[in-house]
C-alpha positions as semicolon CSV with decimal commas, in nm:
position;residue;x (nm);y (nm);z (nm)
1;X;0,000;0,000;0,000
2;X;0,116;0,369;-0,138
3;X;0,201;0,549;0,191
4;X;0,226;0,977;0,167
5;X;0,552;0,905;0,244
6;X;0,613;0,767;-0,124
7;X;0,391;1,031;-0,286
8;X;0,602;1,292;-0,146
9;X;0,924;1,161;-0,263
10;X;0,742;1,104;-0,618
11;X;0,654;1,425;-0,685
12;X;1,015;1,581;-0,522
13;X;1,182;1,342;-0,834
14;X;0,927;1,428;-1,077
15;X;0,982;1,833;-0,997
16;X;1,378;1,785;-0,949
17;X;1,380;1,566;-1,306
18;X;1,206;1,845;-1,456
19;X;1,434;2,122;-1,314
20;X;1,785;1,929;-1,410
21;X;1,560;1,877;-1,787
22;X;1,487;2,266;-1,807
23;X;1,829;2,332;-1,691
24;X;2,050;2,140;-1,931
25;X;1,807;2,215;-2,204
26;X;1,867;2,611;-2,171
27;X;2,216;2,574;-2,127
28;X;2,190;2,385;-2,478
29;X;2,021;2,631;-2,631
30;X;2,185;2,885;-2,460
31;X;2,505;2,747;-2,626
32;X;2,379;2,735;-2,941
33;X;2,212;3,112;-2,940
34;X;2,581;3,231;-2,858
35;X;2,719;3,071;-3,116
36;X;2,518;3,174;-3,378
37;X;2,544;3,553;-3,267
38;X;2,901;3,526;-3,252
39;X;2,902;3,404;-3,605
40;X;2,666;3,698;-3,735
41;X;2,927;3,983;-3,563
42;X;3,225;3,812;-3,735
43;X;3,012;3,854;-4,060
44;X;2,903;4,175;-3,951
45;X;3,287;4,272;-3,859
46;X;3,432;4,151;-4,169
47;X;3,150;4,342;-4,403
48;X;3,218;4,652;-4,257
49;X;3,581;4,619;-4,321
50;X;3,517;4,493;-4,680
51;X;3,278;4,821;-4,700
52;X;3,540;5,082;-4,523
53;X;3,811;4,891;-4,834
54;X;3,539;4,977;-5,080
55;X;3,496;5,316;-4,933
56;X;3,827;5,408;-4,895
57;X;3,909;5,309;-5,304
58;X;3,636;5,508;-5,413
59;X;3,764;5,844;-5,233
60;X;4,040;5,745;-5,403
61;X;3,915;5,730;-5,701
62;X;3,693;6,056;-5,674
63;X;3,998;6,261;-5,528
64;X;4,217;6,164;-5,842
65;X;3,928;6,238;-6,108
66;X;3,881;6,587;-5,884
67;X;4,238;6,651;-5,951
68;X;4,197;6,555;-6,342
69;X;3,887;6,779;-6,379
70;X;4,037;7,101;-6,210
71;X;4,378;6,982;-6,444
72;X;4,152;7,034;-6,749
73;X;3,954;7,319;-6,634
74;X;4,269;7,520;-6,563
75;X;4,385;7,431;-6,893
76;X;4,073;7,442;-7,148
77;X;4,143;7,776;-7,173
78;X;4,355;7,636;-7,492
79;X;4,042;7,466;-7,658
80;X;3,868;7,844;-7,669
81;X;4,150;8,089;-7,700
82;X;4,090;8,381;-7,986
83;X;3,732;8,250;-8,012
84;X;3,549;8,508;-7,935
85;X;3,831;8,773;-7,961
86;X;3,657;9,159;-7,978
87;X;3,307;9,033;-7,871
88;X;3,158;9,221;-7,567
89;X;3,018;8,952;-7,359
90;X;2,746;9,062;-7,056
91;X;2,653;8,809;-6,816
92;X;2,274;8,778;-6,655
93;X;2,240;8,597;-6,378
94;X;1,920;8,558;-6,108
95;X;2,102;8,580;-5,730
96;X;2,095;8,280;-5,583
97;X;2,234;8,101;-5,862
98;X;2,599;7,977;-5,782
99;X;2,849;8,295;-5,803
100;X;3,128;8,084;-5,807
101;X;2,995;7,939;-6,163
102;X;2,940;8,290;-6,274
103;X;3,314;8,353;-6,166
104;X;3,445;8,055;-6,373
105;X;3,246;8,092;-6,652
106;X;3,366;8,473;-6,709
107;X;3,720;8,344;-6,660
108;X;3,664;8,125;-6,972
109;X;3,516;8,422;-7,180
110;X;3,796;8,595;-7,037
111;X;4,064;8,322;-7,179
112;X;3,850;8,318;-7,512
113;X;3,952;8,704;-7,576
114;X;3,579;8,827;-7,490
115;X;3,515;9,171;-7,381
116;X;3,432;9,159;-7,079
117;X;3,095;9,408;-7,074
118;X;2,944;9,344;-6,744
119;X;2,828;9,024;-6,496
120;X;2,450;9,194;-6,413
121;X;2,294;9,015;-6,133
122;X;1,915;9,025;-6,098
123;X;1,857;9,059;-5,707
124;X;1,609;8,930;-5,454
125;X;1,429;9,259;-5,482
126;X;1,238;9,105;-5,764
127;X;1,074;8,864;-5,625
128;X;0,864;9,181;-5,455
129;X;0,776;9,052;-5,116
130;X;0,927;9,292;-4,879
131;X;0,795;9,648;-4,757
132;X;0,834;9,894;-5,017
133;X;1,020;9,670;-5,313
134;X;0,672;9,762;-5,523
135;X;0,698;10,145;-5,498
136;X;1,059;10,139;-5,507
137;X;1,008;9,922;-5,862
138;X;0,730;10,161;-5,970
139;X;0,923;10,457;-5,924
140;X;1,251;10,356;-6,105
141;X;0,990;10,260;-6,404
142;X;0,806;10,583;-6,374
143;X;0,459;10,358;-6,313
144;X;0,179;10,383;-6,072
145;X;0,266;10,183;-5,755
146;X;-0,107;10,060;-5,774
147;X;-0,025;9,810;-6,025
148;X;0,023;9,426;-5,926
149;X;0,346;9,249;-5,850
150;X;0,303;9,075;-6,137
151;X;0,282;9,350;-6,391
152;X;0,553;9,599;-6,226
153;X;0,802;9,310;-6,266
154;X;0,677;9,234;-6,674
155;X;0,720;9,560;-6,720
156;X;1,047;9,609;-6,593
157;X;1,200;9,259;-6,756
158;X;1,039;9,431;-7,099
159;X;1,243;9,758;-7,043
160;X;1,551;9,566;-6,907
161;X;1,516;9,331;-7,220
162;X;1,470;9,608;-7,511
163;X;1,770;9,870;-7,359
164;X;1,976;9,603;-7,377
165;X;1,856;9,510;-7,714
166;X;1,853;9,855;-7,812
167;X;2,230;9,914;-7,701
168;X;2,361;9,594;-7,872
169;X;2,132;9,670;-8,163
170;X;2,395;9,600;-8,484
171;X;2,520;9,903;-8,634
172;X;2,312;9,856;-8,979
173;X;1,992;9,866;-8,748
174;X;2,143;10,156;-8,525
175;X;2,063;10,485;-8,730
176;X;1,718;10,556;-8,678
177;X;1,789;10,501;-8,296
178;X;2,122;10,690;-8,258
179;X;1,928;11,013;-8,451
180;X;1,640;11,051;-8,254
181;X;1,658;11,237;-7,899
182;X;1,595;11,095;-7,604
183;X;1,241;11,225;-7,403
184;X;1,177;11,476;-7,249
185;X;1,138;11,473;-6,853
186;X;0,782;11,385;-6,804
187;X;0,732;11,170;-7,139
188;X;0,719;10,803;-7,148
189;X;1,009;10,630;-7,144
190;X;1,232;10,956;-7,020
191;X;1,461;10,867;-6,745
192;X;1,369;10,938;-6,424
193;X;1,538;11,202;-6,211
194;X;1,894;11,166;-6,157
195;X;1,960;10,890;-6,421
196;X;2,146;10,944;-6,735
197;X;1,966;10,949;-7,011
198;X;2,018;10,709;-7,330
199;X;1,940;10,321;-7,421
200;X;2,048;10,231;-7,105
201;X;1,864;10,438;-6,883
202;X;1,602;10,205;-6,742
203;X;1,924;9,972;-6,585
204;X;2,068;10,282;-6,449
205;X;1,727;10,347;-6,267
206;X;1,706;9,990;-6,181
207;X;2,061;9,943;-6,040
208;X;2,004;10,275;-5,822
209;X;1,699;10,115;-5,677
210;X;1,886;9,814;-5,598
211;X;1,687;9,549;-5,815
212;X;2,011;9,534;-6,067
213;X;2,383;9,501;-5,955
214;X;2,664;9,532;-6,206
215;X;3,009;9,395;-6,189
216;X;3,264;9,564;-6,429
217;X;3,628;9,491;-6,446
218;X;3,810;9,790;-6,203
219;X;3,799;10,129;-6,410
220;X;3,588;10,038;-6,672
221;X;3,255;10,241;-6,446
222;X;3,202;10,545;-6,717
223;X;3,132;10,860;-6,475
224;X;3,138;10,620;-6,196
225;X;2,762;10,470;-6,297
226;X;2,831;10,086;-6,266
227;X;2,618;9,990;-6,612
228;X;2,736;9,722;-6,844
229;X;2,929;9,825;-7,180
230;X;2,699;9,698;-7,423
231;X;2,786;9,823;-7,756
232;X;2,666;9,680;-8,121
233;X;2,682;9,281;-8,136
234;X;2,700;9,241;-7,729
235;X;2,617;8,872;-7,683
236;X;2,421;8,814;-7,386
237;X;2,471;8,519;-7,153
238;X;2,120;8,488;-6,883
239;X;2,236;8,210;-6,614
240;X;1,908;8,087;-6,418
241;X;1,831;7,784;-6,227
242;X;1,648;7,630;-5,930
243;X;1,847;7,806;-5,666
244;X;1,756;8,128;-5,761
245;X;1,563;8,403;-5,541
246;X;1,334;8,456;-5,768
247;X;1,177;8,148;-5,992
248;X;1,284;8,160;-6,388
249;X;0,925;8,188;-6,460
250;X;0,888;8,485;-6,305
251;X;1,218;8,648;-6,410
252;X;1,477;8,487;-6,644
253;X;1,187;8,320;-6,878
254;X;1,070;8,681;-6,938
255;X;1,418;8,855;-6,963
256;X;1,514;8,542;-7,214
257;X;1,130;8,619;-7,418
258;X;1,198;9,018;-7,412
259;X;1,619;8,963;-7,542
260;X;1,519;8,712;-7,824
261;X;1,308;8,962;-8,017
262;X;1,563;8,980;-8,262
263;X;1,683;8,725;-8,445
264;X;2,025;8,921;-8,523
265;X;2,123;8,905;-8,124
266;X;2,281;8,636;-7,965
267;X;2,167;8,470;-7,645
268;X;2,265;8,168;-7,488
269;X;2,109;8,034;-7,173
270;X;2,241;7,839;-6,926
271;X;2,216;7,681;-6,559
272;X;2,432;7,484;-6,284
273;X;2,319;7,090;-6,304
274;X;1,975;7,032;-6,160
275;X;1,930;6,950;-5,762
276;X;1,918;6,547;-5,688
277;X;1,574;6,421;-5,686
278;X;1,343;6,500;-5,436
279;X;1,267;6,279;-5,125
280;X;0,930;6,216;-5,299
281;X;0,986;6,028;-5,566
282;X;0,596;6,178;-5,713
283;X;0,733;6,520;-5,666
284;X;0,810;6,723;-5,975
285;X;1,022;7,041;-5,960
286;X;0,956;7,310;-6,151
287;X;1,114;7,337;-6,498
288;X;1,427;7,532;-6,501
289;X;1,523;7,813;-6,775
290;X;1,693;7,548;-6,988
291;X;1,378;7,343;-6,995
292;X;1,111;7,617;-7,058
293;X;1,333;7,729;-7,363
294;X;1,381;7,461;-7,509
295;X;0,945;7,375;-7,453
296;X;0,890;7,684;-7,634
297;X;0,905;7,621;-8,036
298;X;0,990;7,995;-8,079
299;X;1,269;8,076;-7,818
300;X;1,427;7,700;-7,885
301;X;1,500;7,821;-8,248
302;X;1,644;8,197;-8,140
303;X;1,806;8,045;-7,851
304;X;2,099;7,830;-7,767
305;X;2,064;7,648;-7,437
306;X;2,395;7,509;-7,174
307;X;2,333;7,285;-6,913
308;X;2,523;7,269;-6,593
309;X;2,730;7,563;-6,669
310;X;2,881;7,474;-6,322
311;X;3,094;7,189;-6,495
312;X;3,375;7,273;-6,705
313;X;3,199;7,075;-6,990
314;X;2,915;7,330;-6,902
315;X;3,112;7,597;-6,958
316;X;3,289;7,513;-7,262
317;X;2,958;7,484;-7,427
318;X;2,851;7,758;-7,322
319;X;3,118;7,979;-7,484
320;X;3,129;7,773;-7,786
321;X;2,759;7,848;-7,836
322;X;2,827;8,227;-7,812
323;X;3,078;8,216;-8,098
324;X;2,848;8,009;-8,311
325;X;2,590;8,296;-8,279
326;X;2,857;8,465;-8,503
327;X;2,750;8,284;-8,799
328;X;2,340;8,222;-8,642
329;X;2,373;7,881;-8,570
330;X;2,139;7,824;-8,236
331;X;2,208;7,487;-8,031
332;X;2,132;7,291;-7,667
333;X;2,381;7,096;-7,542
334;X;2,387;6,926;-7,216
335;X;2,340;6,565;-7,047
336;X;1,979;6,602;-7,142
337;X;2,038;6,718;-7,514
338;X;2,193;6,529;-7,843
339;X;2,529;6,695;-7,773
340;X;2,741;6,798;-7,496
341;X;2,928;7,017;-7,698
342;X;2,888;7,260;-7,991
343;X;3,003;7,069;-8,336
344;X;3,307;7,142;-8,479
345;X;3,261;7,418;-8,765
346;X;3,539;7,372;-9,037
């Protein structure tokens, strides 16, 4: 017969059999678990290192192509000298848009024997938003300040645009202009108080209001008024893009419109590389100058078009373009055209 006794010691071997069963089996697995985690850092250890190699190979690589590119931008100067030797050259560009591609891009126009007539930035100002920018703009233009944002800054692109054609007007096309007086104080189109009269009186009024900003080479400021030298067959170089203050639509699409009235004047467009895609892959930028240009039938076959004039491949378009307005051949070259470059003309 079973005594308690016997159940007692039953169920103490039954609990201790399951205790030594639970124990060895976590140590076991315990074993294992280690083991395979030790396993997955070594991987783990030994792809990062393969990964730093990789990494380290490829700054290699990058640094010596740097070195090769700034190599043959300091020397391309060769592939462009005498090119456009005598040919006044002014550079447009919207602020915001890299100065430092502005600054390379008149050192190759520089190299290519161009006259160097004036880098004219088109500032902030504009884009119209702050306190007083809209009578400040009416009043250089001689308009009411009552009119929109919108209009003030058409108008002023439209003046801009035809002084500068007006100035660079060839000299066959020049008489009519050159013969007839400028208005009188009070009539439309007269220059407003304090600014010089003549083609270029409108940029003088803007540049006093602080909308335009001119950079000349040192001495070359006639009576000290900091407006470019555009003379007769003055190319004209507008530089836009996506980092600018004030969107191409609103100012460099215009100014590009209002400068390509005449098919005997020579504009070329250009504008740094576009930003990397957005986070959103569904988001869209807006078109840049380059793009709306070459969208529009009329300005694509007036105007030549340079993509990322922030390369040096950029820029060597760019100035090849200008001397193939010479003999009116119009082109767009870029990553996104059929050409990076201008064809040889022989």
């Amino acid at each position: 017969m079973v005594n308690l006794r016997y159940h007692i010691v039953s169920l103490v071997a039954v609990f201790l059999a399951l205790g030594i069963g639970v124990f060895m089996g976590s140590a076991v697995i315990d074993s294992f678990t280690v083991d395979v985690l030790r396993t997955q850092q070594r991987n783990l250890e030994q792809s990062l290192r393969t990964m730093e190699e990789d990494r380290q190979e490829l700054r290699a690589e990058l640094a010596e192509r740097d070195e090769l590119a700034g190599r043959f931008a300091e020397e391309a100067d060769r592939l462009v000298a005498g090119t456009l030797t005598g040919t006044g050259v002014v550079v447009l560009a919207a602020e915001g848009v890299s100065a430092e591609a502005v600054t390379s891009l008149r050192w190759l126009l520089d190299a290519a024997g161009a006259v160097h007539a004036g880098d004219t930035w088109l500032t902030g100002r504009f884009a119209l938003e702050e306190d007083g920018d809209r009578a400040a703009l009416a009043e250089a233009l001689g308009v009411s300040p009552n009119l929109s944002s919108g209009v003030l800054r058409s108008i002023a692109l439209s003046r801009l645009a035809e002084a500068l054609r007006t100035a660079a007007a060839l000299p066959g096309d020049t008489g009519e202009l050159e013969a007839a007086p400028p208005p009188a104080v009070g009539e439309p189109g007269a220059a407003p108080p304090g600014v010089a009269p003549g083609p270029l009186a409108v940029v003088d009024a803007l540049a006093q209001a602080g909308f335009v900003q001119v950079e000349l080479p040192d001495g070359d400021a006639p009576d000290g008024r900091r407006l470019p030298l555009v003379g007769p067959g003055t190319r004209f170089v507008v530089v836009g893009g996506h980092e600018a203050r004030v969107p191409d639509a609103q100012l460099t699409r215009p100014l590009v419109a209002g400068l390509a009235v005449a098919d005997t004047l020579g504009v070329v467009v250009t504008a740094p590389a576009p930003p990397a895609a957005p986070d959103d892959p569904d988001a869209e930028p807006a078109p840049g100058i380059v793009a709306m240009v070459r969208g529009s039938g009329s300005l694509a076959a007036r105007v030549s078009t340079v993509e990322a004039v922030d390369t040096v491949l950029g820029r060597l378009a760019a100035v090849l373009a200008i001397e193939d307005l010479e003999a009116a051949v119009v082109g767009h070259y870029g990553p996104e055209a059929d050409r990076l470059l201008p064809p040889h003309r022989g």
